[in-house]
N, C-alpha and C positions, 0 to 999 in steps of 0.2 A: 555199556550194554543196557538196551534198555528193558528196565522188569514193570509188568500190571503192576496197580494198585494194590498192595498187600490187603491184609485182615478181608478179603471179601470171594464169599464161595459161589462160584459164578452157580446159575439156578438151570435148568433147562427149560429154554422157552416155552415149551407145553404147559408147563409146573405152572410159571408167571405166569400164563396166560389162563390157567385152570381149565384146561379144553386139553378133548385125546389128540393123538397126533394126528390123527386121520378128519379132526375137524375140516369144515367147512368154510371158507371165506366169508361166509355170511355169520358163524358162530364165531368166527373169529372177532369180528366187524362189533356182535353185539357187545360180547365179551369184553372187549375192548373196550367201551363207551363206559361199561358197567364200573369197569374198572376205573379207567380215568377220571371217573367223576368222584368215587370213593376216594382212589389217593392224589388227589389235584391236591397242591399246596396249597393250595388258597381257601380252603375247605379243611382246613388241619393245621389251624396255627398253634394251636397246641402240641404238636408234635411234628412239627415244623421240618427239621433232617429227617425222619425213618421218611416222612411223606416225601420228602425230594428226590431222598433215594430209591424208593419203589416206583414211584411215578417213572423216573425214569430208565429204570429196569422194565414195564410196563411197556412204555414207548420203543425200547429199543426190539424187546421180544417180538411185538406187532409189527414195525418197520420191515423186519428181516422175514416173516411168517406170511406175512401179506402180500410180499414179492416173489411169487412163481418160481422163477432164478434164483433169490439168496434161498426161500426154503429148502430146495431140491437140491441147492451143495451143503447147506446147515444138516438136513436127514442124512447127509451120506457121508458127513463128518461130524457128526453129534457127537460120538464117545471122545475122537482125541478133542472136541471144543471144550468141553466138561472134564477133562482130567487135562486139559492143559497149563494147571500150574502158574508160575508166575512168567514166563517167556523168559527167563534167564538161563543161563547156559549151563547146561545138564540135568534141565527141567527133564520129566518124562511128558511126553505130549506125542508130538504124530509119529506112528511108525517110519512111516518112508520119509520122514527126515532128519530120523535119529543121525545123529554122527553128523549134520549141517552146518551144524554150529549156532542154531538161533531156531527156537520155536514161537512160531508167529500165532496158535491159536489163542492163546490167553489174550489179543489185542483184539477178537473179535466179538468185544462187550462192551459196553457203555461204561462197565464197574472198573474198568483199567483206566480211566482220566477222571478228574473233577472239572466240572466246567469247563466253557471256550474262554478262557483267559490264559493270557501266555505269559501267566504263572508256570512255575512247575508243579507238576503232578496234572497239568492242563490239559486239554484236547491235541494245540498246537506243538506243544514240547514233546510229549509222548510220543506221539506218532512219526514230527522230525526226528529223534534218536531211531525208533524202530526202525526206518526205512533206511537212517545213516546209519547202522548198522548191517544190515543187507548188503548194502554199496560195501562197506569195508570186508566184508567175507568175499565177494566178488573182487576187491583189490589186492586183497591176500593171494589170491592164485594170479589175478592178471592184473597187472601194474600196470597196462594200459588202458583198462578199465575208464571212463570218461565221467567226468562227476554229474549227477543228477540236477535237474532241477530242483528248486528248494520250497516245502512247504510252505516258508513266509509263516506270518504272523496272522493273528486276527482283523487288521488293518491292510494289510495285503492285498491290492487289488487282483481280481480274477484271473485278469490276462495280463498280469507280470510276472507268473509265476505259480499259482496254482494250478493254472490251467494244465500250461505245459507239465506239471510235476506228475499230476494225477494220470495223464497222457502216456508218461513215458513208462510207469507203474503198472498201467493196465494193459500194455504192450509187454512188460517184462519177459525175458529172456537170460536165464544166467546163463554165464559163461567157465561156470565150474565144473570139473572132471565129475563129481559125484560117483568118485572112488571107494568113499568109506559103503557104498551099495553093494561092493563085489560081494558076491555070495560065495566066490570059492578064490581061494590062493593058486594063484597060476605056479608057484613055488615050486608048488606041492605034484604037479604031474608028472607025470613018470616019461612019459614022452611028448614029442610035437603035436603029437596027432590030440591029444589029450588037452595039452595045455591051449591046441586055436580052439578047442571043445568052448571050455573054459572061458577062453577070454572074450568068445561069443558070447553066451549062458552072464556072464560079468557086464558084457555091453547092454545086455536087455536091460540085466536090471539097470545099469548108473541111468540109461534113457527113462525107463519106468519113476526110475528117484526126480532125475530133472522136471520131468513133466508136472512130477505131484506136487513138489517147489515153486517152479514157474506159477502154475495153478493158486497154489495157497495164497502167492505175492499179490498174482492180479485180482483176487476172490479181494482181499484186506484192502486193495488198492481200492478199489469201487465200492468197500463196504466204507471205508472213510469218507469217500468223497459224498458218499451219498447224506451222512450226516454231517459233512460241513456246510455252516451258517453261509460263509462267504457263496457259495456253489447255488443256493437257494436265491440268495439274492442277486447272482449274475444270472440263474434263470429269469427270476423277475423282469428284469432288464431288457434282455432278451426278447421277451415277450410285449414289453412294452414297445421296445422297438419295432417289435414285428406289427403288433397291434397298428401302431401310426403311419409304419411304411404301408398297410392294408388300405388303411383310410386313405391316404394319398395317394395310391392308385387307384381307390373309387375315385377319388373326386376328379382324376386323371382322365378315368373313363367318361367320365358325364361331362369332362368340357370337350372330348374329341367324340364323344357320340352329337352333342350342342352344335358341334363343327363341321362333322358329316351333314346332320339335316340341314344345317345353313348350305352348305356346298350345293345341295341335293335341290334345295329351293330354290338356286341359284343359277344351274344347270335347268330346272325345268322355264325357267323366266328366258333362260336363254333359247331354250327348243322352242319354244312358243314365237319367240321374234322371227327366231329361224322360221319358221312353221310359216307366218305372213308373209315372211319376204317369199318363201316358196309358194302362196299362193298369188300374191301381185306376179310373181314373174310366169306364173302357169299362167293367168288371167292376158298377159299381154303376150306370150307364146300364140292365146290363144288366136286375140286378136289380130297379130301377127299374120297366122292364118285362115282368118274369115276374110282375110283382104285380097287373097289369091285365087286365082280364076275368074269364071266368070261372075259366080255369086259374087266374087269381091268385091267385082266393079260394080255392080248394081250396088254392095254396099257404101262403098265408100262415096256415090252417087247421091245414098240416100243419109249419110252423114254432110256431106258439103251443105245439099239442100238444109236440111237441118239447123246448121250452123248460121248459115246465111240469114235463114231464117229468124234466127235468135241475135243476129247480129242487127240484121232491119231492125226488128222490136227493141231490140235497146236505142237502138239511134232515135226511133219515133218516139222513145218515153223520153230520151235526152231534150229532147228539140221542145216536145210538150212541156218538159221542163223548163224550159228557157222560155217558153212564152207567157207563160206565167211568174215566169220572174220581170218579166221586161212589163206585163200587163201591172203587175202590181209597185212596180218603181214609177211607170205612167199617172198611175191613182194618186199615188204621195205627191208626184209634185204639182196637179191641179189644184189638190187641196191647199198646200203652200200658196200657192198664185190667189185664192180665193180671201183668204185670210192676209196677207199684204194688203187686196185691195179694200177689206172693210178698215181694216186700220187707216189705211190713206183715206178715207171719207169721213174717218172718224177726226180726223187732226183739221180740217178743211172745215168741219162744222163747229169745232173749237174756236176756231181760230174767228172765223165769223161775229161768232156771238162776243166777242170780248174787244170787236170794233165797235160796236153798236151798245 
């Protein structure tokens, strides 16, 4: 069975925190700073242990104070958390689950483990017995009872086993009569009428007992998880993941937004061609019918002529062309025939002078 840390008188959180209960979040907030800085270890190595252990008495009071939730079940179970004793079996602690067989409020303190090391007397050790003890009171009455997930260790990765553990705790549901609740002996009636009285008046309470059980389990279930190391760092994780799947879907967005404008420019380059060929095919539509009736004919009268027209002028520029090619082939080869003949006059009067 597992028992809190002995020699230590748990405090109420108000006390730790030196603030009324009715404080403020924000007094809390300061309260807190004031404090943590006074007993931070590292600022107290001369008294090294009181400061380890206030600090984090300190930390845990504000953890629970500061959440909305754990405060408003801490205020509505304050007395059995502070007379809850050591959680061993015939502790006094919460009314409605005297007779359960295990008082879980002593486990709702920082001062019932030493450390996250799975040592004993650890974070991990502690809280696996408490919960493996729950399970075996539940197997006590139902042997078909199904075993739990398992704490794990401080090495324990999230999703092998924490996860699910803390899961199935925070869902909790016993499965026990919650008999030692009956408030009256059905025994004892004198008649039928009397004892279905009775065993009504019995059923309220064992529902009223389960409930406040159920309750306490998942309250401890969530007040662990919330201080476990491992939990902290698969949020991180989490978040980091979440952070990079973000980025890559920006960066998702900006190459199909990059892809739409390209489409978009590519579809307009395409309206645009469409847009000419629809106006060349208006334009010969049009012409098409300027050719019909009678204006057509005078048209098409006054395009032939035209044509014809531009067809003589090219022929006369051709022809002009050609007589100037043939006038200047004429030129070169007089010049040629002029130049032969001084050459030949020139060899003749050589020839002359070297007889004589």
């Amino acid at each position: 069975m597992a028992e809190a840390k002995k020699g230590h008188v748990m405090r109420c959180h108000y006390e730790v925190m030196e603030v009324e209960r009715d404080a403020t979040d924000d007094q809390l907030k300061q309260k807190y700073r004031k404090l943590a800085l006074k007993w931070h270890p590292d600022k107290n190595a001369e008294n090294l242990d009181e400061a380890t252990e206030r600090f984090k008495e300190i930390t845990n009071a504000y953890t629970t104070l500061s959440d909305p939730n754990e405060r408003s079940w801490y205020d509505s179970h304050r007395e059995q958390i502070l007379r809850g004793g050591t959680g061993a079996r015939g502790d006094e602690g919460d009314d409605d689950n005297e007779g359960c067989g295990i008082n879980l409020f002593p486990f709702f303190s920082s001062s019932c483990y030493t450390g996250y090391g799975d040592d004993e007397g650890g974070f991990y050790q502690v809280f696996e017995q408490v919960f493996q003890d729950i399970h075996d009171l539940e197997v006590d009455e139902d042997a078909d009872a199904g075993a739990p997930p398992s704490l794990g260790g401080p090495t324990t990765v999230w999703t092998d086993g924490p996860g699910q553990f803390y899961s199935f705790y925070e869902g909790f549901s016993s499965r026990r009569s919650f008999s030692w609740c009956d408030k009256y002996n059905p025994n004892e009636a004198p008649n039928r009428q009397v004892k279905r009285a009775i065993d009504k008046e019995n059923g309220k309470e064992r529902n009223r007992g389960k409930r406040a059980f159920n309750e306490t389990v998942r309250r401890l279930a969530s007040w662990v998880k919330k201080r476990d190391p491992r939990q902290l760092a698969h949020q991180q994780r989490v978040a980091e993941e979440a952070t990079r799947k973000a980025e890559e879907d920006r960066l998702k967005q900006i190459e199909m937004k990059r892809l739409r404008e390209e489409a978009k420019e590519r579809e307009k380059g395409e309206e645009i061609e469409v847009d000419e060929a629809m106006d060349d095919m208006y334009m010969e539509m049009e012409l098409i019918k300027g050719f019909r009736g009678k204006k057509g004919k005078k048209l098409r009268e006054q395009l032939l002529a035209q044509e014809a027209e531009a067809l003589a002028q090219k022929k006369e520029a051709e022809a002009k062309a050609k007589g100037r090619k043939v006038e200047a082939e004429g030129r070169e080869g007089s010049d040629d025939d002029e130049d032969a003949s001084l050459e030949e006059s020139d060899e003749e009067s050589g020839e002359e002078a070297s007889e004589e």
